[in-house]
C-alpha positions in Angstrom: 0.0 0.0 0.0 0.9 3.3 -0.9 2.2 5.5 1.8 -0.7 8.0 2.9 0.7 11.0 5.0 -1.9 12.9 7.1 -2.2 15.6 9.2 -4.2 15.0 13.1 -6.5 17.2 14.6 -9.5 16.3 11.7 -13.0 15.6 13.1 -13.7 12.0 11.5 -15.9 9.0 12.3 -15.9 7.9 16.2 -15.8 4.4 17.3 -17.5 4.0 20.3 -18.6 1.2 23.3 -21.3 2.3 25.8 -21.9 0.0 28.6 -24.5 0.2 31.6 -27.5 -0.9 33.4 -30.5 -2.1 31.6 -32.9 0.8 30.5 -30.4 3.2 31.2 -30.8 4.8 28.2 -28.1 3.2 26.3 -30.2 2.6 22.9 -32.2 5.7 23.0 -28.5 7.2 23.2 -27.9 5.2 19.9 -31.1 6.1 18.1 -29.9 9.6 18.7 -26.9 9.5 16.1 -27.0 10.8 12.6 -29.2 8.9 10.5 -28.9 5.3 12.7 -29.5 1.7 11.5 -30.0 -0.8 14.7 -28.3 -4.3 14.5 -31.0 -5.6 17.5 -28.9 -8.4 18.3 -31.5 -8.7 21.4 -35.1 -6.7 21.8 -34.7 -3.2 23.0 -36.2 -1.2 20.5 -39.4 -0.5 22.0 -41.3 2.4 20.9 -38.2 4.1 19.3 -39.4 5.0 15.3 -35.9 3.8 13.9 -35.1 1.7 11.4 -33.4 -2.0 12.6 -33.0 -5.9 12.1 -34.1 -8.1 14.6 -31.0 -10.7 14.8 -32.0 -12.3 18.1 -32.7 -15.5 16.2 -30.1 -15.4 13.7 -27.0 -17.3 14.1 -23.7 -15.6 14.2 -22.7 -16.3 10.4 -26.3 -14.9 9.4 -25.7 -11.4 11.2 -22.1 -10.8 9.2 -24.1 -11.6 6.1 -26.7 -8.8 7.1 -23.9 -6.7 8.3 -22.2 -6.9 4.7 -25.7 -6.5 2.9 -26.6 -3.5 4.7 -23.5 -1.9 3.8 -25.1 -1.6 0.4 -27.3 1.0 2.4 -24.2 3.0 3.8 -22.5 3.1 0.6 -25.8 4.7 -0.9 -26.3 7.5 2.1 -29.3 6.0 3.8 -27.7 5.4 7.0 -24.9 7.0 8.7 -24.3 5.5 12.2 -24.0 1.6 12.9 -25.5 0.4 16.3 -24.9 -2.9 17.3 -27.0 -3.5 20.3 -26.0 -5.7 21.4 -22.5 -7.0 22.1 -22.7 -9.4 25.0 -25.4 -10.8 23.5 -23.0 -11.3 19.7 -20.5 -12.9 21.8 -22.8 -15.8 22.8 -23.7 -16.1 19.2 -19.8 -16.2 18.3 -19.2 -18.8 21.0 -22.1 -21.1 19.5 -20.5 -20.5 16.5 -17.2 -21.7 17.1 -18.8 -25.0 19.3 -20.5 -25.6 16.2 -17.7 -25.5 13.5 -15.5 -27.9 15.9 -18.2 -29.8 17.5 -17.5 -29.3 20.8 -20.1 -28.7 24.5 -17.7 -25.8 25.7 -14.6 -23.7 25.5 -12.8 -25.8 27.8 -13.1 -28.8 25.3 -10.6 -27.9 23.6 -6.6 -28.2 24.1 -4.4 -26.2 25.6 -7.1 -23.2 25.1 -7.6 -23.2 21.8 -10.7 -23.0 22.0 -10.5 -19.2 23.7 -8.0 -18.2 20.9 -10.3 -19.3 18.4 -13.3 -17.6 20.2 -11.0 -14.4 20.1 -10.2 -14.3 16.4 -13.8 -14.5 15.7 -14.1 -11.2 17.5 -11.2 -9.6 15.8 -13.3 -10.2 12.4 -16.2 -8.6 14.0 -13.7 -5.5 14.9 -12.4 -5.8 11.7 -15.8 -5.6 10.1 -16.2 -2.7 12.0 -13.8 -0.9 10.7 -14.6 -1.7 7.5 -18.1 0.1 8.4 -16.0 3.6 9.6 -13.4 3.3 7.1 -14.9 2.4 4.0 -18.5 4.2 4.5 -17.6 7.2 6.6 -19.9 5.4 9.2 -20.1 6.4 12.9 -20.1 2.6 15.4 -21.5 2.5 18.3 -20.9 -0.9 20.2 -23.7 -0.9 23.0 -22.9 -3.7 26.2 -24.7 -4.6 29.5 -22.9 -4.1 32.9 -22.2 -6.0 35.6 -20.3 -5.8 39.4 -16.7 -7.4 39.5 -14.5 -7.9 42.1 -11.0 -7.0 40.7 -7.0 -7.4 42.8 -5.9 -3.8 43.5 -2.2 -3.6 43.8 -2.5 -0.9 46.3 -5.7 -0.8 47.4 -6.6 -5.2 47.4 -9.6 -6.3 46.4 -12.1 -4.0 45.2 -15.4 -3.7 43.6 -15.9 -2.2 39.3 -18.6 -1.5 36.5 -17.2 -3.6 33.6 -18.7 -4.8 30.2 -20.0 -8.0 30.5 -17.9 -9.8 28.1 -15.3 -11.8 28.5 -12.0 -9.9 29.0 -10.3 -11.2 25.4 -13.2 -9.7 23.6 -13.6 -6.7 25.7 -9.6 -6.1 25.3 -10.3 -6.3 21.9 -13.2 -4.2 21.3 -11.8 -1.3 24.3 -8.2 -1.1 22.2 -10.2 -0.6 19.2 -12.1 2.2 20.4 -12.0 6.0 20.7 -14.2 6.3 23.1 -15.6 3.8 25.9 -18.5 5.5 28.2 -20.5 4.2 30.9 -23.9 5.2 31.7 -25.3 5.7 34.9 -27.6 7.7 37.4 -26.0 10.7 38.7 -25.8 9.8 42.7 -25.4 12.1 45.7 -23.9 11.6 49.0 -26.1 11.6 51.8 -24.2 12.0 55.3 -25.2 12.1 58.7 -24.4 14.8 61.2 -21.0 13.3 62.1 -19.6 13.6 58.2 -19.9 10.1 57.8 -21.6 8.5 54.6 -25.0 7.0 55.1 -25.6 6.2 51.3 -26.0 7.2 47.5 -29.0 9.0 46.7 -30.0 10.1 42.8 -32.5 12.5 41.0 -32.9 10.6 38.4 -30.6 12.5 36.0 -28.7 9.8 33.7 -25.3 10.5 32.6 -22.3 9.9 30.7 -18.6 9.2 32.6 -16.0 9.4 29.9 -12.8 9.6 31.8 -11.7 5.9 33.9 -12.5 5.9 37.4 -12.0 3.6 40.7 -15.8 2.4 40.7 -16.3 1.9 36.4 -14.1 1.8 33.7 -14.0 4.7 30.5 -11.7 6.2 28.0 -11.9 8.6 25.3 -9.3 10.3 22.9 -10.7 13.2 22.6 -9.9 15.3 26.0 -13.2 15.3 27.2 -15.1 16.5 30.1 -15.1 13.8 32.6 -19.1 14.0 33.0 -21.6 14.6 30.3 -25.2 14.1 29.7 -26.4 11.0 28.3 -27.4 12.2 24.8 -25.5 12.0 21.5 -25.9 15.7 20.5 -24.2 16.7 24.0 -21.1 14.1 23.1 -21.0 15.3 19.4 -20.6 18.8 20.9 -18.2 18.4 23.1 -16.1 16.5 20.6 -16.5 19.5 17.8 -14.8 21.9 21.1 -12.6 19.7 21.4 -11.1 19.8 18.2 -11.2 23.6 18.7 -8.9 24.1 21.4 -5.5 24.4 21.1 -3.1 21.2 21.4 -0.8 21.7 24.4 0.9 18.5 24.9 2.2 19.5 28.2 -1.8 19.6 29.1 -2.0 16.6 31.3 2.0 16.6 32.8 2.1 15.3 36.0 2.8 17.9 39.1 5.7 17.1 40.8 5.0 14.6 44.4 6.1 15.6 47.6 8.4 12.3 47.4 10.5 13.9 44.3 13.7 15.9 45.0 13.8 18.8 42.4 16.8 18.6 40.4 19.4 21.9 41.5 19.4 24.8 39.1 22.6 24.6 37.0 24.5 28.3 37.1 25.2 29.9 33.8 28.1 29.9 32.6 30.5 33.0 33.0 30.6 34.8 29.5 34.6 35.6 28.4 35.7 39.2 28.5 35.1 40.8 25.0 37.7 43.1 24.0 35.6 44.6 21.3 33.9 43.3 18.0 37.4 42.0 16.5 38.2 39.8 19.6 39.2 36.3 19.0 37.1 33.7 20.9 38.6 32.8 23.8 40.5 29.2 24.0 40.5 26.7 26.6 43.6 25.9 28.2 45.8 22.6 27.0 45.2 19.4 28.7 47.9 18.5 31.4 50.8 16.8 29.6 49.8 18.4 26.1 51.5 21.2 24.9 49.0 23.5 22.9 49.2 24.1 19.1 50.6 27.3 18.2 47.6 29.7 17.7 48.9 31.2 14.1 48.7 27.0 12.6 46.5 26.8 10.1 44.6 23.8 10.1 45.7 21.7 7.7 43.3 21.4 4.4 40.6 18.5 4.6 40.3 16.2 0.7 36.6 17.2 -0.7 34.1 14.5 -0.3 33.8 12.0 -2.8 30.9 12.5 -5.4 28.7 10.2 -7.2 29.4 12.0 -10.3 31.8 10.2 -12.8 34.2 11.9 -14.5 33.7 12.2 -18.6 33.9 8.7 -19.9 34.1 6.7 -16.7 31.4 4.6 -15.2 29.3 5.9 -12.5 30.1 4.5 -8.8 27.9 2.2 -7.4 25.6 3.6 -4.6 24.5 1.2 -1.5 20.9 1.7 -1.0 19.1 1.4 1.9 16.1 -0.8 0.6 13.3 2.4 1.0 12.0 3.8 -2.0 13.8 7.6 -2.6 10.9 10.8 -2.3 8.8 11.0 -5.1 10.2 8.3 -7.0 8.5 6.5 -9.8 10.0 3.3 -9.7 8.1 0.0 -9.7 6.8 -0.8 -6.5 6.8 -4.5 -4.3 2.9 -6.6 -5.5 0.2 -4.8 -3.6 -2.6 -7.2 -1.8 -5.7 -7.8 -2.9 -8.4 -4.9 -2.5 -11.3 -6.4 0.3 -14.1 -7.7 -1.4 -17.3 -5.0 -2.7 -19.8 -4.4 -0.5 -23.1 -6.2 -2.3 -26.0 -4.7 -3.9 -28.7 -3.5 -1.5 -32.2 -5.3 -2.2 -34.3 -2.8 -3.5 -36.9 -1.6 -1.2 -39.9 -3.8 -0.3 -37.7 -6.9 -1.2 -36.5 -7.8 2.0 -34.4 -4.9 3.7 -34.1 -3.6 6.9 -37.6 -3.8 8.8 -39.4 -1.3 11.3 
């Protein structure tokens, strides 16, 4: 492939994961985006007037075949935002799958694990999918996931208590490297204390937000510097992404302050400037080295031969020239066999022949 130089800072497609509690609003959040299209890998739609595909009865190998035949859709401008609702719920499909293909009860059937490793490379297609969707057809992803409680080894703190995806941790290591930006939705929760300062419990109003930044309780990320807390809508997270882009980049923006435990390096002095003894003065010179005895100062230095050059003389052959293996700037020499191109997204059915459904 061709190298493609860019320049950072552009405001492109976003891959995204959002994980919470059931009917925190995590598809209503979805149905939000720019002209979505619902993968309802499980039934959440409700009342919501968007377009999906029910996939709860489809088998894993079905729902890539409607993934690549809705791409059809993208390529054409009818949708703009892929929600695959969701993901948990793909990765029991992808298990079946794999049990299926090797004719096997579980995951621990298999030898020496290969039965996880294969389990994982089925979701690395999915990601790569994926990325087909944002790369190829300009189309924003949104992974949605359920929530659950797990108890976690602290290195400093011991065991403790965290919001994670409920997926296994190869597929959500997959799926959290991939993304830009992993939220988790929850109810915004008060402290309630008693008159001694002590905390008596957690108490919420109701209003449902977004945590963006990682935390001791739930885990988050996004790489786009971010408030830590926003609300749980799309157009408040498209926002904040457009100011983003906006600011200025300081990469000394998030340098840690020096800890109390550091010793502060000692200012170095500067150095005493020579005595100038006017705009002819010769630069002063360092004393000889013990055991040396210094040049005298009117020795010219002697004359050093010219470089060699590539050019021959009239008549001669031109000198060979090691080369380093990378093609030079802007040359038009032939290049090594490129790979195949992926394969075509197929034709959309036409409408009323079997497309997405309401």
């Amino acid at each position: 492939m061709a190298l493609k130089i860019q320049q950072g800072g552009q405001f492109e497609p976003i891959r995204m994961m959002l994980y919470g509690q059931n009917g925190i609003g995590k598809t209503t959040f979805g149905a939000g985006m720019p002209k979505p299209f619902i993968l309802a890998v499980e039934d959440g739609i409700g009342v919501m007037p968007v377009t999906y595909h029910r996939a709860s009865h489809e088998a894993y190998s079905e729902i890539v075949s409607d993934l690549l035949e809705v791409g059809a859709y993208f390529q054409r401008g009818e949708f703009q935002s892929l929600i695959i609702d969701s993901v948990d719920a793909l990765q029991s499909k992808i298990i079946e799958q794999v049990l299926r293909e090797h004719n096997k009860k579980s995951l621990n059937d298999f030898s020496y694990g290969k039965g996880y490793d294969l389990f994982k490379q089925k979701f690395e297609e999915f990601r790569n999918l994926m990325e087909r969707f944002r790369y190829e057809l300009n189309a924003n992803v949104l992974l949605i996931a359920q929530t659950e409680a797990r108890t976690i080894p602290d290195p400093i703190n011991g065991m403790r208590d965290i919001f994670t995806m409920r997926l296994d941790k190869r597929a959500a290591g997959v799926l959290r490297d991939w993304a830009d930006f992993v939220g988790f939705a929850q109810l915004k929760a008060f402290p309630i204390m008693d008159k001694d300062g002590k905390l008596l419990k957690m108490q919420t109003d109701g209003t449902r937000i977004l945590s963006t930044a990682p935390s001791a309780s739930f885990d988050a990320k996004n790489r786009f510097d971010l408030p830590p807390e926003l609300p749980l809508s799309w157009v408040a997270v498209e926002n904040a992404i457009k100011e983003a882009f906006k600011r200025p980049f300081d990469p000394a923006r998030f340098a840690q302050p020096q800890n109390a435990w550091s010793t502060p390096p000692a200012p170095v002095p500067p150095a005493p400037a020579p005595a100038s003894a006017g705009w002819g003065a010769s630069p002063a010179v360092p004393p000889a080295a013990p055991g040396y005895t210094a040049a005298p100062s009117n020795t010219a230095a002697p004359v050093q031969p010219a470089a060699p050059s590539n050019t021959a003389a009239p008549g001669q052959p031109t000198p060979s020239v090691q080369s380093s293996g990378w093609p030079a700037v802007g040359s038009t020499g032939p290049r090594p066999q490129q790979p195949a191109q992926p394969a075509s997204w197929p034709s959309a059915r036409p409408n009323g022949s079997g497309g997405p459904t309401m």
